[in-house]
Structure formats: structure tokens, C-alpha cells
C-alpha positions in Angstrom: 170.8 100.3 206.6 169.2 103.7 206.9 167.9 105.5 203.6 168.9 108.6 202.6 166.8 111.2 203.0 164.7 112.6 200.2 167.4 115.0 197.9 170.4 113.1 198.7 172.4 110.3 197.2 174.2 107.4 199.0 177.5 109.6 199.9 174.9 112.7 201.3 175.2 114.6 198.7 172.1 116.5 197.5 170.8 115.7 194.1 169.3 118.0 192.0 165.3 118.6 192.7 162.7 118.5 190.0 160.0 121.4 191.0 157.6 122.9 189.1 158.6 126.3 190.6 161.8 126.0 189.0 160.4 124.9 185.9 158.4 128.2 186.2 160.9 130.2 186.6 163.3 129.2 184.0 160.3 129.9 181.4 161.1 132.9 178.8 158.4 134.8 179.9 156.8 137.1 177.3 160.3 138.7 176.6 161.5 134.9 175.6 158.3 134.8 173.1 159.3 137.9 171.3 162.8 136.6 171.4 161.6 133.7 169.8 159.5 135.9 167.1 163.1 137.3 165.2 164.3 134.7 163.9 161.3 134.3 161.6 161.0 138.1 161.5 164.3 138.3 160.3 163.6 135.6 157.4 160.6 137.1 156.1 162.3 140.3 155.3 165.9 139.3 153.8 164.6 136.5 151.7 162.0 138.9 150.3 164.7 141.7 150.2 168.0 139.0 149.0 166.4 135.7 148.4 167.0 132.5 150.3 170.4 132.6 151.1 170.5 135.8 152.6 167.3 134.7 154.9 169.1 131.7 155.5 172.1 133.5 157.2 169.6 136.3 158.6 167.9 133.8 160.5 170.6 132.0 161.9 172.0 135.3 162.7 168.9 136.7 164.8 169.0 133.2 166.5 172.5 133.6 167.6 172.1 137.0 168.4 169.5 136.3 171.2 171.7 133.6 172.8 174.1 136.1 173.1 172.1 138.9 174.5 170.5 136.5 177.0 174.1 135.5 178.4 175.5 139.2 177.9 172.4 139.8 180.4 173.0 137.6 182.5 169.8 135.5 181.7 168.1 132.0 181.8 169.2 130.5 178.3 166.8 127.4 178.2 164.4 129.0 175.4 167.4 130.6 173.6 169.0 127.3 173.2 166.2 125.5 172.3 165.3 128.5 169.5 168.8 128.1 168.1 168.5 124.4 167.7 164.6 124.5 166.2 166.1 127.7 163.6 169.3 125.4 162.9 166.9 122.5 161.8 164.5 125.1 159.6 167.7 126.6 157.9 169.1 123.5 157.3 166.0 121.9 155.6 165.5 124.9 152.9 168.9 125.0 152.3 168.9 121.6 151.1 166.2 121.6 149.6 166.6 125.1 148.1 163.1 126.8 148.5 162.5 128.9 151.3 159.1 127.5 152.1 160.6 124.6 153.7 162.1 127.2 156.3 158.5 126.9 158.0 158.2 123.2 157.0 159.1 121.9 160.7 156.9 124.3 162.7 153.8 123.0 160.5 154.7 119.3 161.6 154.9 120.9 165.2 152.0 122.8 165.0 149.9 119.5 163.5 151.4 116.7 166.1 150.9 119.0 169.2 147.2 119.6 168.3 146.1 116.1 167.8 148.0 115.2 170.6 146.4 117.5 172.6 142.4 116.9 171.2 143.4 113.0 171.4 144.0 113.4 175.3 140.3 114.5 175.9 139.7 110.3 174.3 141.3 109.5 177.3 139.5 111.9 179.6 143.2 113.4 180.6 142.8 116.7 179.2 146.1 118.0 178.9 145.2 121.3 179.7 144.4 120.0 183.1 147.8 117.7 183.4 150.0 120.3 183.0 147.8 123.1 184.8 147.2 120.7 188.2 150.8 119.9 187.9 152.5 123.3 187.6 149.4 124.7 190.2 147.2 122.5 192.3 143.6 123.7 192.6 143.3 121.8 195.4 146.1 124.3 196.9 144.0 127.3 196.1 147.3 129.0 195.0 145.1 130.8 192.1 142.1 131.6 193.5 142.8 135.0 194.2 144.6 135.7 190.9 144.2 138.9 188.8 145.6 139.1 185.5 147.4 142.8 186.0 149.7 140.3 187.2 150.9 139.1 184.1 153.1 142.7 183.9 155.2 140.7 186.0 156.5 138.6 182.8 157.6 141.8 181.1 160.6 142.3 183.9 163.6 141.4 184.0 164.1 137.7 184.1 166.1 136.2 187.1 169.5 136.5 186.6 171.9 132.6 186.0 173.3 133.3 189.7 169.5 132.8 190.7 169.4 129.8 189.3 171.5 127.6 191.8 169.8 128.8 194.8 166.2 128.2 193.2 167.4 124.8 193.0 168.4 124.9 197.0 165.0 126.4 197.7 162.6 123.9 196.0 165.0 120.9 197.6 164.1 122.7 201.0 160.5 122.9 200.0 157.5 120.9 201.8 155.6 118.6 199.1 152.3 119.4 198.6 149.2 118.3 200.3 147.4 115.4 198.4 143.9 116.2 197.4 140.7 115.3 199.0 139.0 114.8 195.6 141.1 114.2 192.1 140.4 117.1 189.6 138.9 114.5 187.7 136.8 113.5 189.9 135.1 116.9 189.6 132.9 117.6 186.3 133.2 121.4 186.4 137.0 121.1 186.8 137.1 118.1 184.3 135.0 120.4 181.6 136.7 123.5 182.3 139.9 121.7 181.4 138.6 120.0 178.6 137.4 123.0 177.1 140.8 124.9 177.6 142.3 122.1 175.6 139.9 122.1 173.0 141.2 126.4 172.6 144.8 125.0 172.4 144.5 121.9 170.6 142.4 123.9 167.8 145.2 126.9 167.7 147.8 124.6 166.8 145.7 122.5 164.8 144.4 126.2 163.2 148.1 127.3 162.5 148.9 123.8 160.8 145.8 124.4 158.2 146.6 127.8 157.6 150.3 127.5 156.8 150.0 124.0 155.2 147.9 125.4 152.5 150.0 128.1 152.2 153.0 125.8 152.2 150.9 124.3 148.9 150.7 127.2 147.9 154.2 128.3 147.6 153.0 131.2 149.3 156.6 132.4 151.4 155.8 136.0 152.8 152.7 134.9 153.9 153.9 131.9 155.8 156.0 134.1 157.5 152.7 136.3 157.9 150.7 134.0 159.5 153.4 132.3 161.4 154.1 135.5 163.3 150.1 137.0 163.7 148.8 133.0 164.7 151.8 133.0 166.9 152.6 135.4 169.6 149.2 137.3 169.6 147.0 134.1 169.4 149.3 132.7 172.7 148.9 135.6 174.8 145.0 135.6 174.3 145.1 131.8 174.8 146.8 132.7 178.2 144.5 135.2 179.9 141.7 133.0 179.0 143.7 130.4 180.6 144.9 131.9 183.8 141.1 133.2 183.9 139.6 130.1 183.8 142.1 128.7 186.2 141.4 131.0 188.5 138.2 130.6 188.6 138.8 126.8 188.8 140.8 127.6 192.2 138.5 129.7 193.8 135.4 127.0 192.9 137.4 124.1 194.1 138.7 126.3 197.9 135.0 127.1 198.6 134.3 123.1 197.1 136.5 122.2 200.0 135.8 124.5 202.6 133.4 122.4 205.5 129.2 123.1 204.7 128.0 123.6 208.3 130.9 126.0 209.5 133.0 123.7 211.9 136.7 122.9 211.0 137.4 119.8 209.4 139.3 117.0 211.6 142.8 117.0 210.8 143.7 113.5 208.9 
């Protein structure tokens, strides 16, 4: 009995691929994160302008209002959704509990359980930073290593249309799988501190946001919740980003020369 080959099923159909690249591309881009800024936008100024209800339904309104947009566009809807569902819980919670501090009472939980999970992976020497960076680019692939960060303009286009979507699929089942590394990222202090560093900036963010707005969540302090949860938000994530993709870069270009051979002559091929 012959196995099928890698993508198909038992009756030769092709499965559906997980890729990184499509995971990539089906990311909001910097147009999803302002999407996903509204909602709260939205509640900040009709509960101060109508009170709670009238944020409630504001909010809920902004959320649905992006869904639609992003399918009257003709656009990946991953983030949208997601938004929609995360808003849904908020509302839901200060409505039934009737103050409109509890509107931000989820994405303080968030903010706190994804910063200590991210500071307790450095225990472990699996910087998370690193996981998710080597997975979605291998240094060892040197993909990065020429990277400039004009680049990033390209997250401000239009994103790929739902048509696209189907024949990304077709295209990652169709692509080769990577080349295993030499040498584990691990394995290499620079790359191991560089990444343990980078999750030190984004485990202390999200850690930062969940001090800031918990007080203020003690504090009964609505508009500026809604404040800080916009400025620690969207501006704090794009600087966390360049300093990322910098410092990946960098990481790439270390690790090609790392691999290239010392006295000149090509390496055998394995």
C-alpha cells in the first residue's frame, strides 16, 4: 500500500496546507490595527457624550461596520471576525454589570496573561519572540537579511482580495519545505539573547498596559481607560515592530555570514 503523497488524503484529494506564508498574508496589516482601534474609539466618545448604553451600541456598531467594509472590499475577514467577537464579549460584560469600566475589563486580563506568558518563556529558554519569529522567518534561510524597513509601506496597501485566498492555499501546497538548519537558533547565544531581549520589549508592553489600565480600572477612571488603551495600543505596537524587524534583520544577516564557509571554498553538499 502506497502512501499518499504529502497534501493529499486517501481518495487524492488535496488537503488544506498550514504555511506560514499564508498565515502572513491573512494578517490585518496596519489597516486591520486601525480597524481594530474604532471600536474602542467609538466607546470612549458616546459613553462620555450618552452614557453606557449609547457606548454599548456604538461599539457594537463600529465592530460591525468594519466586518462589513472588509467584505464590501472584498477583503481578508480573519481580524474583523475576531474584533467582533472580542467587542461582543466587552459589551456584553458592562452591560451586565452596568458600569462602563468593565467594557475594558477583558483586554486587561489579555494584556496581563499574554505578558507573563511571554516573560515566563525566557524560564524555559524558549523565548517566544524567537518561536514565533524562526517559525514565521527562518534565520537560517537568510530571508531577512537584506531587509529595510521602508518596506513596511507595503502594509498600508490594499490587502489581497478573498479570491486570493484559494490560490495562496494552492501555492504554499506546491511549495518546497524549508531547509533544516545547520545550527538551532538556540544553539547560538547572540540569536538566543537577541530574542530574549525582544521578548522582554513585548512581554513588558503588555504587562505595562495591564498596570496602567488596572489601576485605572480601580480607579473608576472610564475616559482614561479608553485613553491609554488607544495611545499603549497601536502606537506602542508599531514601535515594538520596527525594533523587531530591525533586530531580526540584523539576526539574519549575522547568522548568513555565521554560515557562510571561513576559508572561502564551498561547503560539501549533505
Amino acid at each position: 500500500m502506497t502512501e499518499a503523497p504529502a497534501g493529499e488524503g486517501r481518495d487524492g484529494a488535496t488537503s488544506p496546507t498550514f504555511d506560514r506564508h499564508l498565515v502572513l498574508e491573512q494578517l490585518g496589516g496596519w489597516r486591520g490595527m486601525v480597524d481594530a482601534s474604532l471600536p474602542t474609539l467609538a466607546f470612549i466618545v458616546a459613553n462620555s457624550v450618552g452614557g453606557l448604553t449609547v457606548g454599548i451600541w456604538a461599539a457594537a456598531g463600529a465592530a460591525v461596520l468594519v466586518f462589513l467594509l472588509r467584505l464590501l472590499r472584498r477583503e481578508t475577514v480573519q481580524q474583523a471576525v475576531s474584533g467582533l467577537f472580542a467587542v461582543g464579549i466587552a459589551v456584553a460584560i458592562a452591560a451586565y454589570s452596568g458600569q462602563a469600566r468593565d467594557f475594558f475589563a477583558l483586554g486587561i486580563l489579555r494584556n496581563a496573561g499574554i505578558g507573563v506568558v511571554l516573560l515566563g518563556s525566557l524560564l524555559v529558554r524558549r523565548p517566544l519572540v524567537g518561536v514565533v519569529a524562526e517559525f514565521l522567518a527562518p534565520s537560517h534561510l537568510g530571508s531577512m537579511a537584506s531587509h529595510r524597513l521602508p518596506s513596511l509601506r507595503g502594509g498600508l496597501r490594499r490587502e489581497r482580495p478573498l479570491r486570493a485566498v484559494g490560490e495562496s492555499t494552492a501555492a504554499a501546497a506546491r511549495r518546497e519545505p524549508d531547509a533544516e538548519p545547520e545550527q538551532h537558533w538556540r544553539d547560538d547565544p547572540r540569536m538566543l539573547r537577541a530574542y530574549s531581549w525582544l521578548t522582554v520589549l513585548w512581554g513588558g508592553v503588555f504587562v505595562l498596559r495591564a498596570a496602567v489600565q488596572g489601576f485605572l480600572y480601580w480607579r473608576n477612571e472610564v475616559e482614561w481607560l479608553g485613553t491609554t488603551s488607544l495611545l499603549l495600543g497601536l502606537p506602542l505596537t508599531a514601535v515594538e515592530l520596527v525594533v523587531t524587524l530591525w533586530v531580526v534583520s540584523r539576526l539574519h544577516r549575522h547568522r548568513s555570514e555565521t554560515d557562510e564557509p571561513s576559508d572561502g571554498q564551498e561547503r560539501p553538499a549533505a
